[in-house]
C-alpha positions as CSV (number, residue, x, y, z in Angstrom):
1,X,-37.6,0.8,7.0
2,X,-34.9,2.0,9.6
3,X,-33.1,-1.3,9.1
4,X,-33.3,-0.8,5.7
5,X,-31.4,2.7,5.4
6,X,-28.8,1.3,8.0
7,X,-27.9,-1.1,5.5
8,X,-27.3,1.1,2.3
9,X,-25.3,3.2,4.8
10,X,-22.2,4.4,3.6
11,X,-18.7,3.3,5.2
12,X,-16.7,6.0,4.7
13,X,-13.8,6.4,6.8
14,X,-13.1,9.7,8.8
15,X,-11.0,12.2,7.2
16,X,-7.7,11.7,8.6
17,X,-6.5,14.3,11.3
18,X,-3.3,16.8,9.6
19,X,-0.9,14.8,11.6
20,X,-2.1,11.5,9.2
21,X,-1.7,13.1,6.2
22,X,1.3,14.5,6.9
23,X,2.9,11.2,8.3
24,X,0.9,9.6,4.8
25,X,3.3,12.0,3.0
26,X,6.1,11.5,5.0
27,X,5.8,7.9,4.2
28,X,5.1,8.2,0.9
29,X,8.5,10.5,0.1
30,X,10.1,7.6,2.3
31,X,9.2,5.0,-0.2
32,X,10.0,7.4,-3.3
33,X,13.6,8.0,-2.3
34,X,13.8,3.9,-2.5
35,X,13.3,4.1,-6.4
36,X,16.1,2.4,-8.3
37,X,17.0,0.1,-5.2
38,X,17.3,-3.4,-6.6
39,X,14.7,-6.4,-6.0
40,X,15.7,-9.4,-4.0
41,X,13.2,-12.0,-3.1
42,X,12.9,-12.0,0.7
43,X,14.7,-8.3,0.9
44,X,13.8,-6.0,3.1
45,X,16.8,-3.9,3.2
46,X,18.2,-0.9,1.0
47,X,20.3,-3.7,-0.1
48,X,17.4,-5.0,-2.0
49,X,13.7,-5.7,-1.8
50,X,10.6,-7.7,-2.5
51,X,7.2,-6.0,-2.1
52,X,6.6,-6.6,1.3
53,X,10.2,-6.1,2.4
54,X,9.9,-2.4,1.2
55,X,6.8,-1.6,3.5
56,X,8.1,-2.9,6.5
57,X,10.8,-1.1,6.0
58,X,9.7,2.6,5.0
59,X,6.8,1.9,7.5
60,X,9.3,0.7,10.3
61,X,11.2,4.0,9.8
62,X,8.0,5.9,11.0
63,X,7.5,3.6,14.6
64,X,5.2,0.5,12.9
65,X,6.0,-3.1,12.5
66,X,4.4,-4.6,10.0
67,X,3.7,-8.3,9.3
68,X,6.5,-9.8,6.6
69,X,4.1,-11.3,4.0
70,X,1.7,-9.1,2.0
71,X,-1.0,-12.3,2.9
72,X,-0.9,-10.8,6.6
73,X,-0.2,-7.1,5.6
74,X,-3.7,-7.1,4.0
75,X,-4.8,-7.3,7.3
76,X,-3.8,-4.1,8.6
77,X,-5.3,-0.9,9.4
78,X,-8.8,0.2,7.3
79,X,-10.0,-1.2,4.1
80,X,-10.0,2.1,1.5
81,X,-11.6,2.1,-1.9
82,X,-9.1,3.3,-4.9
83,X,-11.1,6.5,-4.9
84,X,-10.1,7.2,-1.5
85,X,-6.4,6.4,-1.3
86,X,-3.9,8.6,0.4
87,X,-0.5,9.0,0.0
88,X,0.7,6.8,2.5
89,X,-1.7,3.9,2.1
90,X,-0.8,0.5,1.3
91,X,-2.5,-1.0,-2.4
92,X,-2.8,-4.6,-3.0
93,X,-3.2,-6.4,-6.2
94,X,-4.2,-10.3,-6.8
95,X,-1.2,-11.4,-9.6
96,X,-1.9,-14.9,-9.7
97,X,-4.7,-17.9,-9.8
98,X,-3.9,-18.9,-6.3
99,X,-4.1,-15.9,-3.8
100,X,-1.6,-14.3,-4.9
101,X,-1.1,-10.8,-4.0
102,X,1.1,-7.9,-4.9
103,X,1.7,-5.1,-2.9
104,X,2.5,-1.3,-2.7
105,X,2.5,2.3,-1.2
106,X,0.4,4.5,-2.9
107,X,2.0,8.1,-3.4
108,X,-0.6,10.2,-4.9
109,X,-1.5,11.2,-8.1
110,X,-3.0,8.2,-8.9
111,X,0.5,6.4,-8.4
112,X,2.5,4.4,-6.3
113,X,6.2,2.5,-5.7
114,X,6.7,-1.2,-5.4
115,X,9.5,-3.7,-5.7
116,X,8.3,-5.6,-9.1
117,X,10.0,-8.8,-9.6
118,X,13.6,-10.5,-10.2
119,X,15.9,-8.3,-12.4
120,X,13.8,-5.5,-11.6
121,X,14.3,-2.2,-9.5
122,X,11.9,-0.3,-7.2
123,X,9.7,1.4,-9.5
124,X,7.0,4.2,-9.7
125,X,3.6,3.0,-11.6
126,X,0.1,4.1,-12.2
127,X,-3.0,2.5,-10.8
128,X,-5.2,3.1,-13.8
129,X,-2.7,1.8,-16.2
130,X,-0.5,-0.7,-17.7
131,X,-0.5,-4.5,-15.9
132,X,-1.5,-3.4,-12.2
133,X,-5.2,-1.5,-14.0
134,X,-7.1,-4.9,-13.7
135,X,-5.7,-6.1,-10.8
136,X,-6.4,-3.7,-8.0
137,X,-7.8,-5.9,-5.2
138,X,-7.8,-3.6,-1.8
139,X,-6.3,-0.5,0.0
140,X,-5.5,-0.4,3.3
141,X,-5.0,2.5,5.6
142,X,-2.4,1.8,8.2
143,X,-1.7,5.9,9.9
144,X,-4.3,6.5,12.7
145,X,-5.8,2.7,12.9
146,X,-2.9,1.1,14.6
């Protein structure tokens, strides 16, 4: 029977410490100044981004280096269900047939910025609307698990 309750067990993770959420927030404002910077495949400047080049960059501004591709940025830090996001945490999204994934930093308020595509800019969006609604694949909580 003990094995039993161990099992349904929930896996909750820790409320994060003040100095998380405020470096979550910190992050978050990071990525929110980037709206309106251009998207470049490969970018990972101000000069212009893709959706991995934006979160290493906001994230190497705050002391972490981040793998390039969003393939090895799922990877990182703590697995978070939607309903536990924090400003600060990285969202993933499965865009295509073949593995293909689509990332973001979640800002709060059910919302986050992301560098979208060719002829696009760096963008605000809601998780619970539009394209991105269906396609919510993981969270990932990278402040206090690295």
């Amino acid at each position: 029977m003990a094995l039993l309750t161990l099992s349904c067990a929930s896996t909750r993770l820790a409320p994060p410490r003040p100095a998380e959420l405020d470096k979550g927030r910190r992050i978050a404002e990071s990525a929110l100044a980037l709206v309106g910077t251009p998207y470049r495949f490969g970018g990972e400047t101000p000069a212009g981004f893709d959706c991995s080049g934006l979160i290493r960059y906001v994230y190497s501004r705050f002391g972490y280096d981040l793998p390039r591709e969003t393939g090895d940025q799922i990877k990182v830090g703590r697995r978070v269900d939607a309903g536990d996001l924090l400003p600060g945490d990285l969202v993933f999204f499965k865009v295509g047939f073949w593995k293909t994934l689509h990332a973001g930093i979640y800002i709060g308020d059910g919302r986050f910025v992301h560098a979208p595509k060719s002829g696009g800019q760096v963008e605000v969006l809601r998780l619970d609307r539009g394209y991105y609604q269906d396609r919510f694949l993981a969270g990932r909580r990278v402040i206090g698990s690295l």
